[in-house]
C-alpha positions as a LaTeX table, in Angstrom:
\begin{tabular}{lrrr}
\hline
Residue & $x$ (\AA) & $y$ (\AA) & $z$ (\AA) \\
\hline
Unk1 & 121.48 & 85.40 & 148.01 \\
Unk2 & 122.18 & 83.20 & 150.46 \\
Unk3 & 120.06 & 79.90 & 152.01 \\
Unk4 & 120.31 & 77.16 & 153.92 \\
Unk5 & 118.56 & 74.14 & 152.96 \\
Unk6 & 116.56 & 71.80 & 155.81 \\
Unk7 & 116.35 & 68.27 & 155.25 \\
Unk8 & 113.27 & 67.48 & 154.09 \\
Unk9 & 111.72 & 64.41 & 155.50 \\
Unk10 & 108.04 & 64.04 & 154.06 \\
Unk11 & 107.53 & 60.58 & 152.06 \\
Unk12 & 109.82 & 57.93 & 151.95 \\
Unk13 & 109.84 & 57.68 & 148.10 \\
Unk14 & 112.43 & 60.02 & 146.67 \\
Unk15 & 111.67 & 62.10 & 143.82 \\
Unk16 & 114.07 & 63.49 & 141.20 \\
Unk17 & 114.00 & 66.67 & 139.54 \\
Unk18 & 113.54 & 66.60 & 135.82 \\
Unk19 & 113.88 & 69.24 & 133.09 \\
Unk20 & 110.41 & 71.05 & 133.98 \\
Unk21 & 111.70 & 72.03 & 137.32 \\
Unk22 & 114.71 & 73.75 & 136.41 \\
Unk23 & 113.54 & 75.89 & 133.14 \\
Unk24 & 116.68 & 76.38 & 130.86 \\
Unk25 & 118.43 & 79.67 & 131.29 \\
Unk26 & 119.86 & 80.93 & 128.18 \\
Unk27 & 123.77 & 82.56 & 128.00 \\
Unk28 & 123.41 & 82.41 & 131.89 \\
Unk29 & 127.14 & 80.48 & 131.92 \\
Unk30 & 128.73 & 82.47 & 128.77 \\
Unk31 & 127.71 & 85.66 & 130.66 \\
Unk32 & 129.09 & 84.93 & 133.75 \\
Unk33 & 132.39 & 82.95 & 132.89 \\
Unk34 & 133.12 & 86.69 & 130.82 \\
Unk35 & 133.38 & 88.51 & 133.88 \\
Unk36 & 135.16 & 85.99 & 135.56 \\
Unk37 & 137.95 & 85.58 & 132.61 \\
Unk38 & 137.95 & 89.56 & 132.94 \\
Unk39 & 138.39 & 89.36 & 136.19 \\
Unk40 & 141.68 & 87.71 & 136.56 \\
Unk41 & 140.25 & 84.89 & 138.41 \\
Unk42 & 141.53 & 81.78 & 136.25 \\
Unk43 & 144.97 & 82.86 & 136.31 \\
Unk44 & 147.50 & 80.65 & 138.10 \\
Unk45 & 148.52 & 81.39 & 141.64 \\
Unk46 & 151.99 & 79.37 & 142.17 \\
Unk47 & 153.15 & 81.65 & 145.20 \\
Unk48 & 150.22 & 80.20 & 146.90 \\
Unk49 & 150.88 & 76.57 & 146.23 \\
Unk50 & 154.26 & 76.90 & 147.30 \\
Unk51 & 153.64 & 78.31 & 149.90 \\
Unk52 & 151.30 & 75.35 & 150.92 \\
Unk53 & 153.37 & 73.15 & 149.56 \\
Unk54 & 156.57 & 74.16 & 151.86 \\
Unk55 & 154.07 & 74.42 & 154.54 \\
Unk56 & 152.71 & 70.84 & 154.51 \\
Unk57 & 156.84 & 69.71 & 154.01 \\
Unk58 & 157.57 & 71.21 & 157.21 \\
Unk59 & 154.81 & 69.75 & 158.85 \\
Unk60 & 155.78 & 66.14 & 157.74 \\
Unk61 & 159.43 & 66.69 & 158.62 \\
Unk62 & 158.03 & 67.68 & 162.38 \\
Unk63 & 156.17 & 64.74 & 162.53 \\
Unk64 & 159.15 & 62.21 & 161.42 \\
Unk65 & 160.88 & 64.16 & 163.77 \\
Unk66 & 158.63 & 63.74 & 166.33 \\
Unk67 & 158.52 & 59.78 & 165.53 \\
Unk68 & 161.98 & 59.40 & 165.87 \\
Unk69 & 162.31 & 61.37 & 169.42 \\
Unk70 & 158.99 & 60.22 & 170.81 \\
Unk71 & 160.53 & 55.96 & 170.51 \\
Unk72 & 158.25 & 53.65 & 172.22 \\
Unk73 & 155.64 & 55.64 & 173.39 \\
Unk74 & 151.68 & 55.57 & 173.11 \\
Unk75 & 152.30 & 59.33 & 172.24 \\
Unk76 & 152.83 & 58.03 & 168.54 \\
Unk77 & 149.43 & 58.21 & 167.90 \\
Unk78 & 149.33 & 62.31 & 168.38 \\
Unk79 & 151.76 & 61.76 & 165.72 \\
Unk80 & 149.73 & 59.49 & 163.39 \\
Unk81 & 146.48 & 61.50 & 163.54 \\
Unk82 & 148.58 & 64.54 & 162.61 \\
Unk83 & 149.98 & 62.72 & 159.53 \\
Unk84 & 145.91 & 61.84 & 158.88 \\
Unk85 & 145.31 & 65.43 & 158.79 \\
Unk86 & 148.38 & 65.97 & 156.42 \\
Unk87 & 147.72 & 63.40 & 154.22 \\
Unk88 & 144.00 & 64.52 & 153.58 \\
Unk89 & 145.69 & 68.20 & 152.72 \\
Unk90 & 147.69 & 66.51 & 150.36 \\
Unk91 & 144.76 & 65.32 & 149.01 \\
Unk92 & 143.80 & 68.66 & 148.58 \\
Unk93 & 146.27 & 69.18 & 146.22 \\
Unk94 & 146.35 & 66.81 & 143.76 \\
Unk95 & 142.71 & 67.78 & 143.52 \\
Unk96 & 143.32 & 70.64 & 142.66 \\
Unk97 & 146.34 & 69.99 & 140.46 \\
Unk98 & 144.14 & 67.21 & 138.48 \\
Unk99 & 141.74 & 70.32 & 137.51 \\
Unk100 & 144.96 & 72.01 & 136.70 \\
Unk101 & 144.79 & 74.69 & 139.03 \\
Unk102 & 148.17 & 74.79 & 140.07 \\
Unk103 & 150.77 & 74.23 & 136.97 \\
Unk104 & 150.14 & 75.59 & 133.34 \\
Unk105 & 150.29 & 72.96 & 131.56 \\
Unk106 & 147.70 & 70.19 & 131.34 \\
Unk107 & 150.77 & 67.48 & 131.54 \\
Unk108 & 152.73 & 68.95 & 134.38 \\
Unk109 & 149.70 & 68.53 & 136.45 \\
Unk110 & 148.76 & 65.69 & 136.01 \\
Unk111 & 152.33 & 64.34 & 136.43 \\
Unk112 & 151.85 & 66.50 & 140.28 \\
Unk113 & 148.66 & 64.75 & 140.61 \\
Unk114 & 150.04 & 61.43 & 139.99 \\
Unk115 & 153.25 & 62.05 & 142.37 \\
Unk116 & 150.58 & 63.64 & 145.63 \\
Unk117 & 148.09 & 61.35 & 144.52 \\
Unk118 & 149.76 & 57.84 & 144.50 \\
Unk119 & 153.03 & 58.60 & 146.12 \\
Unk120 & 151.75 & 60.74 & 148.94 \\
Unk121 & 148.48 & 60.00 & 149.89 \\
Unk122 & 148.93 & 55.80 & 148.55 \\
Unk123 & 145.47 & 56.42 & 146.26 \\
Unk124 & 145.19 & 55.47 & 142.03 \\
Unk125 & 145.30 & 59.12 & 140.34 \\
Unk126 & 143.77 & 57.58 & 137.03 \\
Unk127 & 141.03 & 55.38 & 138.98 \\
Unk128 & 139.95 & 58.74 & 140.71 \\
Unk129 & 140.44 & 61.17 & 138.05 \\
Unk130 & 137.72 & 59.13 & 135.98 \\
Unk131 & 135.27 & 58.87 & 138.39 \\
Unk132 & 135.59 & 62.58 & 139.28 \\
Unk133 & 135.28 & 63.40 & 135.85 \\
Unk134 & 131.75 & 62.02 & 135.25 \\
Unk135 & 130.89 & 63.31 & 138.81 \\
Unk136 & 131.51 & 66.80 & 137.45 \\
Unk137 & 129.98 & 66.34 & 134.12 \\
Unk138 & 126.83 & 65.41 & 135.56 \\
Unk139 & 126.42 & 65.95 & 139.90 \\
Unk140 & 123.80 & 64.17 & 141.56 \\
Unk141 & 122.74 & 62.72 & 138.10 \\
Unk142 & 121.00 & 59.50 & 138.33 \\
Unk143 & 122.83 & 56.68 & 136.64 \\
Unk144 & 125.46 & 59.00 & 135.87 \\
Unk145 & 127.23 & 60.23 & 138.60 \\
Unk146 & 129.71 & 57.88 & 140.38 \\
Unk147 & 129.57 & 59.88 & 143.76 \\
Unk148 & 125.64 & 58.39 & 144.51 \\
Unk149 & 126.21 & 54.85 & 143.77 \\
Unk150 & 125.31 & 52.53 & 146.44 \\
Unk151 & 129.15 & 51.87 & 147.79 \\
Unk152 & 127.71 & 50.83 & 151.57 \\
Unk153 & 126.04 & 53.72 & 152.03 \\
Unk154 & 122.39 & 54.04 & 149.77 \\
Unk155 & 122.51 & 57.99 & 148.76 \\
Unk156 & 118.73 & 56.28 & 146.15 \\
Unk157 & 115.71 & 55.28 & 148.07 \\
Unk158 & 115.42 & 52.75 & 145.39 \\
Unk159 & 119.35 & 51.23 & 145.91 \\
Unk160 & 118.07 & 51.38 & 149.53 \\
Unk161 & 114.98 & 49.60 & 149.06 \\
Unk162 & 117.52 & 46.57 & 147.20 \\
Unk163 & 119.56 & 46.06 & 150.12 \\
Unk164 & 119.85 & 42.92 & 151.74 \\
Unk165 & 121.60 & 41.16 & 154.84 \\
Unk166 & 124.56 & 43.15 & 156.58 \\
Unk167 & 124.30 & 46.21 & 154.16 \\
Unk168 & 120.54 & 46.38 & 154.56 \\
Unk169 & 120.94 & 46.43 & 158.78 \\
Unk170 & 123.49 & 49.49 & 157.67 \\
Unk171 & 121.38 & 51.10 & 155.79 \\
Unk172 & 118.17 & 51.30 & 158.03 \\
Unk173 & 120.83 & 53.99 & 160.27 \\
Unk174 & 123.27 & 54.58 & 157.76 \\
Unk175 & 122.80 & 58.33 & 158.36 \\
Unk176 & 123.86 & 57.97 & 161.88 \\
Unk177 & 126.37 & 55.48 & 161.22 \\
Unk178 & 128.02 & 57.77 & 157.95 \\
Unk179 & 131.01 & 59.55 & 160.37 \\
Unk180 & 131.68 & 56.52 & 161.99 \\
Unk181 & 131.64 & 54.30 & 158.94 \\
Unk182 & 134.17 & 57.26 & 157.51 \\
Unk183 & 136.96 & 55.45 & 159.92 \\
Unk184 & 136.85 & 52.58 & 157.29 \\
Unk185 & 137.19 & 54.78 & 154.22 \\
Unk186 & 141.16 & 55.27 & 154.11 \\
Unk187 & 141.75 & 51.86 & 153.98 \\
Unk188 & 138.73 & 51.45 & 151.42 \\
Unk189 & 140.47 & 54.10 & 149.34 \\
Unk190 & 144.12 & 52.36 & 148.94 \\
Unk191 & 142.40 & 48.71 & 148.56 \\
Unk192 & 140.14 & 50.48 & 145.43 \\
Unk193 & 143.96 & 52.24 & 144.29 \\
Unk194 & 145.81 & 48.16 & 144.20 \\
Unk195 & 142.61 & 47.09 & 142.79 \\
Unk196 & 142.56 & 49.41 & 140.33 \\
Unk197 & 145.81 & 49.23 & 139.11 \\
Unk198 & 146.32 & 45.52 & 138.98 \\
Unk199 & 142.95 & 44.90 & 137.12 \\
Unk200 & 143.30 & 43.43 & 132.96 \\
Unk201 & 141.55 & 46.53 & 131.89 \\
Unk202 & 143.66 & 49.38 & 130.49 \\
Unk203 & 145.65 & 51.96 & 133.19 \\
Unk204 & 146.93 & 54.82 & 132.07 \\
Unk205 & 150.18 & 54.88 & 133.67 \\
Unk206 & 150.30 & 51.73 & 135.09 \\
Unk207 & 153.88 & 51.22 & 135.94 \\
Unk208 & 154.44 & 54.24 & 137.94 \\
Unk209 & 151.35 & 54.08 & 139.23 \\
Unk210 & 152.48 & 50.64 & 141.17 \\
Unk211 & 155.48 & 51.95 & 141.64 \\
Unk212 & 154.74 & 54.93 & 143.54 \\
Unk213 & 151.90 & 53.11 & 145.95 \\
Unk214 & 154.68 & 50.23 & 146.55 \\
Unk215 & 157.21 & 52.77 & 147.89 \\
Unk216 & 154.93 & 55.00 & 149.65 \\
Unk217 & 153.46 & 52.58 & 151.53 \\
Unk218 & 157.09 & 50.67 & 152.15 \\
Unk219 & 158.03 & 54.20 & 152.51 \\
Unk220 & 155.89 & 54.41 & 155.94 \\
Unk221 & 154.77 & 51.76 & 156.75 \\
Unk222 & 157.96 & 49.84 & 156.97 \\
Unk223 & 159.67 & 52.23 & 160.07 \\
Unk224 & 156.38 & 52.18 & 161.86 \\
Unk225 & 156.72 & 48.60 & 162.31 \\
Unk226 & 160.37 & 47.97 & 162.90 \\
Unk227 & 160.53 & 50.83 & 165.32 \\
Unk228 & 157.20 & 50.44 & 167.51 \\
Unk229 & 155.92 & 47.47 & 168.96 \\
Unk230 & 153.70 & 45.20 & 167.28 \\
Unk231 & 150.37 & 46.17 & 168.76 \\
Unk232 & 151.11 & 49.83 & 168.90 \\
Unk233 & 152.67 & 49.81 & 164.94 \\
Unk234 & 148.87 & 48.34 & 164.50 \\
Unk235 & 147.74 & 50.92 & 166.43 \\
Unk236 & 149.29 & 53.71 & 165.10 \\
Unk237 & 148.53 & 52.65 & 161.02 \\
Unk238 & 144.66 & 52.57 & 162.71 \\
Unk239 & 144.52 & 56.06 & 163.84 \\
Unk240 & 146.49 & 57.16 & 161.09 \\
Unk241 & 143.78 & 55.90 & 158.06 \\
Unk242 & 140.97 & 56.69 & 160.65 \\
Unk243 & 141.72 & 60.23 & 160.74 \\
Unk244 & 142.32 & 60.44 & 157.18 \\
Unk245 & 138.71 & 58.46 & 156.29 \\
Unk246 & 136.85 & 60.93 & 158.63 \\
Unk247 & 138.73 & 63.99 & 157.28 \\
Unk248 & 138.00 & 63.38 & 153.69 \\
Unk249 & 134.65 & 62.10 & 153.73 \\
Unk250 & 133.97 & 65.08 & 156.28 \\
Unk251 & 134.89 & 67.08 & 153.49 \\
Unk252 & 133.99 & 65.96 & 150.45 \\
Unk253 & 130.35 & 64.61 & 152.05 \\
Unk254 & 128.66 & 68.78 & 152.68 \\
Unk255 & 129.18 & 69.29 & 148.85 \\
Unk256 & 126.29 & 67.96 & 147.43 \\
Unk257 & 124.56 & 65.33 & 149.82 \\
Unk258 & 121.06 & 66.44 & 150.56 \\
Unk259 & 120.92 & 68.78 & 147.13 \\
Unk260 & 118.47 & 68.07 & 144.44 \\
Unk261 & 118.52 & 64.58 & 142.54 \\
Unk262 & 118.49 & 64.92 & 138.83 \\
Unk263 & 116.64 & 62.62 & 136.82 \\
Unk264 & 118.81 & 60.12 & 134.58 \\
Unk265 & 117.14 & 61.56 & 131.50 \\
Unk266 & 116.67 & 65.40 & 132.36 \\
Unk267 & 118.12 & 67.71 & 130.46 \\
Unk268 & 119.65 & 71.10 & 132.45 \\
Unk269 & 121.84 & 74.03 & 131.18 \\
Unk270 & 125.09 & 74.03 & 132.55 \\
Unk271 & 124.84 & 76.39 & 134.81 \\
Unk272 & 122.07 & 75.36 & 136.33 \\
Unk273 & 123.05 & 71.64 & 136.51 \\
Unk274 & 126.25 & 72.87 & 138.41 \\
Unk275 & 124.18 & 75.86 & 140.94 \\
Unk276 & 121.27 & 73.82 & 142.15 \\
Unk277 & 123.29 & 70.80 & 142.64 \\
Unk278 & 126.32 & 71.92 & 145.09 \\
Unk279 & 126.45 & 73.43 & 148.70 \\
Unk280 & 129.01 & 75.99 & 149.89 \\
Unk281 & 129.92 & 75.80 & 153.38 \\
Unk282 & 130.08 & 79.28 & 154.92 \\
Unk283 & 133.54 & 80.28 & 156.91 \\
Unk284 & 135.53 & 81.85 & 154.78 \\
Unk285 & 139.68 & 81.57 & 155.15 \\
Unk286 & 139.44 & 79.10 & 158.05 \\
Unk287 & 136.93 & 76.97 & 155.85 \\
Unk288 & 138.86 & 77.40 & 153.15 \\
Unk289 & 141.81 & 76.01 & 154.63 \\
Unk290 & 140.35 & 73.24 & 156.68 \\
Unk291 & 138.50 & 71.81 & 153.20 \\
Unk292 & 140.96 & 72.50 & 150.65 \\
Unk293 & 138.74 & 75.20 & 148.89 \\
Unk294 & 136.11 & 72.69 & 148.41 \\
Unk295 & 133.78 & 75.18 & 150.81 \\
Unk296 & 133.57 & 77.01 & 148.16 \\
Unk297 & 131.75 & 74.03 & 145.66 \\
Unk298 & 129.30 & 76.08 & 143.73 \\
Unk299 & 131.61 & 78.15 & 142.17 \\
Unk300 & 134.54 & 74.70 & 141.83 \\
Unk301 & 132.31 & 73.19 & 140.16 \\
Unk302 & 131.45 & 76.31 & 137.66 \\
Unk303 & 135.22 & 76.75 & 137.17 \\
Unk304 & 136.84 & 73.69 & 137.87 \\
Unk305 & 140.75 & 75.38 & 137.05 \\
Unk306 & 139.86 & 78.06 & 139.34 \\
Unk307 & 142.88 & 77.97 & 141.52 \\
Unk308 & 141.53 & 77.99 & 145.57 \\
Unk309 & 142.63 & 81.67 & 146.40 \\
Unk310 & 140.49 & 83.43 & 143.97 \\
Unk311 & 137.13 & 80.97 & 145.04 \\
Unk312 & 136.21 & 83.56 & 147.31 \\
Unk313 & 136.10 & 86.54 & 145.36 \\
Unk314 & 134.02 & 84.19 & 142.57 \\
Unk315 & 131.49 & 83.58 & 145.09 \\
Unk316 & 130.25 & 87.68 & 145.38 \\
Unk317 & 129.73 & 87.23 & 141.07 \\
Unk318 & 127.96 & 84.17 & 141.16 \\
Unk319 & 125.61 & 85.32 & 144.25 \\
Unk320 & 125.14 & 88.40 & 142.39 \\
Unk321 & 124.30 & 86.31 & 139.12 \\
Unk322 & 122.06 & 84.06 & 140.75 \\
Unk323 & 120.19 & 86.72 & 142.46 \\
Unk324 & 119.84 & 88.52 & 138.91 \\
Unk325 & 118.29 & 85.06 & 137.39 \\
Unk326 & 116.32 & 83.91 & 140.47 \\
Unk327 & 118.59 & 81.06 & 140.86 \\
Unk328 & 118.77 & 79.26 & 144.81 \\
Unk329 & 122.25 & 79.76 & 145.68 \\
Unk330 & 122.71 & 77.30 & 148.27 \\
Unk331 & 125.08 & 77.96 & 151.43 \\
Unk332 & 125.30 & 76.90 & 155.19 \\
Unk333 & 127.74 & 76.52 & 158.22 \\
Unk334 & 129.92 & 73.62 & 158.61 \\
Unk335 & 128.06 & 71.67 & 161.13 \\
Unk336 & 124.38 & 72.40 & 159.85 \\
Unk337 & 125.87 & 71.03 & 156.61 \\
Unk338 & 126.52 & 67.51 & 158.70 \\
Unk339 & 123.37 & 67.46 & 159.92 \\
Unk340 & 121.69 & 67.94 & 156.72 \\
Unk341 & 123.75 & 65.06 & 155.34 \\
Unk342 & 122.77 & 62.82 & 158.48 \\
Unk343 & 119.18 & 63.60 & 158.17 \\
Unk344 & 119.01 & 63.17 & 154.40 \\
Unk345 & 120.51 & 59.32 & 154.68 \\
Unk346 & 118.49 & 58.54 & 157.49 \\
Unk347 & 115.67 & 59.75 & 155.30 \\
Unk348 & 116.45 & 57.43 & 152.42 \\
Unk349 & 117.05 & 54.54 & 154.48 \\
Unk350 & 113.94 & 54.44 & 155.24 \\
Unk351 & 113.56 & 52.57 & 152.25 \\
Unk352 & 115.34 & 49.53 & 153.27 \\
Unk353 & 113.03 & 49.52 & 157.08 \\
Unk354 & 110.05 & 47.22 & 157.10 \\
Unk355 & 106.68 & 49.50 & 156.89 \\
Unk356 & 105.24 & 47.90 & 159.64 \\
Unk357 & 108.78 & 47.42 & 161.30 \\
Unk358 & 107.24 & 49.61 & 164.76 \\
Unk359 & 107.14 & 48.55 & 168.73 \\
Unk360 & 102.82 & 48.91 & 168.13 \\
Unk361 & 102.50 & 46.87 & 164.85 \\
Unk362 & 105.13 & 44.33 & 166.60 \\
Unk363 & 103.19 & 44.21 & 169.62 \\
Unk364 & 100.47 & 43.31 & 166.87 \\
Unk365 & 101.96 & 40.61 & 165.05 \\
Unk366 & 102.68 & 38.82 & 168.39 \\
Unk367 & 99.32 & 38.43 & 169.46 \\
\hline
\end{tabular}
């Protein structure tokens, strides 16, 4: 079963689903997470991973390379939108190794995690491990999942209809200005990281977790400046977290923007909480690659340890299942997915527009 949802863009007021709309199926997870466990699908692929892994260590070692033969040249920004691109892949990974996809133990992941996450890609691995957490324990959730809190963008007609001065100007086009807004987010995402780390309240990790942001960023940032020229060391760092910003929120935004809204006090099954709330992006290897195996989010967020190569073969069970139940299983291409996204903000900031903010009723009020 296969579907592709169309924004929908009726009345302005949003309305969540509740438990009545998505009837309780009984054993419908138990059932299905059997044949998967039979199936060899949760076993750990390290081949793959290292494979990625030495992959994405060449690729770095081309572009210091690169860096060091290119010298003062406006060509170093080829070079800092590749590393963009890399980072974001390392992203990837400690994703994947915080749902312990990739090690065995629970521990040794998270100590990768903590090593991509804060060494590599210079973001907190405890800050985002908790709020990706409760986004899994409760997607689109109202109240309850971090993911659709008002954070610039309004994902609630009613955080929307709240917003005032700058953000509210944002928010009238916010679906139109989402991608380019995304050139912002890599820099929002290491100021959150020192933020988090340095606040009085408890850090798992604390120490190392300064420690590693400290030298990554000395790490790169420090040659970028002593070797290049002032305003092109500026330049460079600019493309560099602009890439990475876009690429991540390009990402992680077709997952469940534009799904159904669950009410803060509905109460779903698992399996349908986890179905009706995600997209898949349709592709296959190349989309797998390009997103980090987060094209395939239905069946991530059914089996979060489900290490990336076996996603694909998960996704014929879980379209069979759903067809079996009557479940919507939700999937689209790539760039429908953006456009679904773009249309479903500009939909909710309608919220924050005047009602009689129009060139006719303007023409009205003048007179």
């Amino acid at each position: 079963m296969s579907s592709t949802v169309e924004p929908r863009l009726g009345p302005i007021r949003q309305t969540y689903a509740r438990t009545e709309d998505f009837p309780p199926i009984a054993r419908a997870y138990t059932d299905i997470s059997q044949v998967v466990r039979e199936s060899g699908l949760l076993q750990r692929t390290r081949w793959f991973y290292l494979l990625v892994g030495a992959v994405l260590t060449l690729a770095f070692a081309g572009c210091v390379a690169g860096f060091i033969l290119l010298g003062d040249s406006w060509f170093q920004l080829l070079i800092a939108g590749a590393l963009g691109i890399l980072f974001t892949q390392v992203a990837f990974l400690a994703h994947e190794a915080a749902h312990r996809q990739i090690l065995s133990s629970g521990p040794a992941n998270d100590k990768l995690a903590l090593i991509l996450g804060n060494g590599v890609v210079g973001m907190s691995y405890s800050w985002w491990s908790s709020k990706h957490t409760r986004h899994h324990s409760n997607p689109n959730r109202v109240g309850k999942d971090p993911d659709i809190d008002v954070d610039t963008i309004s994902f609630l007609d009613t955080d929307a209809a709240e917003a005032r001065g700058l953000r509210r100007a944002i928010t009238r086009r916010q679906g139109w200005l989402f991608f380019p807004l995304l050139t912002l987010e890599g820099l929002n995402l290491h100021a959150l990281a020192f933020r988090h780390v340095v606040r009085r309240d408890p850090v798992k990790d604390r120490t190392w977790e300064i420690v590693l942001l400290l030298a990554r960023f000395a790490l790169i940032w420090t040659p970028v400046f002593v070797f290049l020229p002032l305003g092109m060391a500026f330049a460079f760092l600019g493309v560099q977290l602009a890439v990475f910003g876009i690429y991540m929120g390009a990402s992680f935004a077709p997952n469940h923007k534009g799904m159904p809204v669950i009410a803060a006090d509905a109460r779903l099954d698992f399996f349908s909480k986890q179905v009706r709330t995600s997209r898949n992006v349709s592709g296959g290897w190349w989309a797998t690659w390009l997103m980090g195996g987060l094209n395939y989010q239905v069946e991530h967020h059914l089996f979060p340890n489900m290490p990336r190569p076996h996603l694909s073969r998960a996704r014929s069970i879980v379209r069979e299942h759903c067809r079996t139940l009557d479940v919507p299983y939700t999937e689209t291409t790539l760039w429908r997915s953006y456009g679904i996204v773009i249309a479903y903000l500009n939909r909710v900031g309608l919220a924050a527009r005047d009602p009689f903010d129009c060139p006719v009723s303007a023409t009205y009020r003048k007179v």
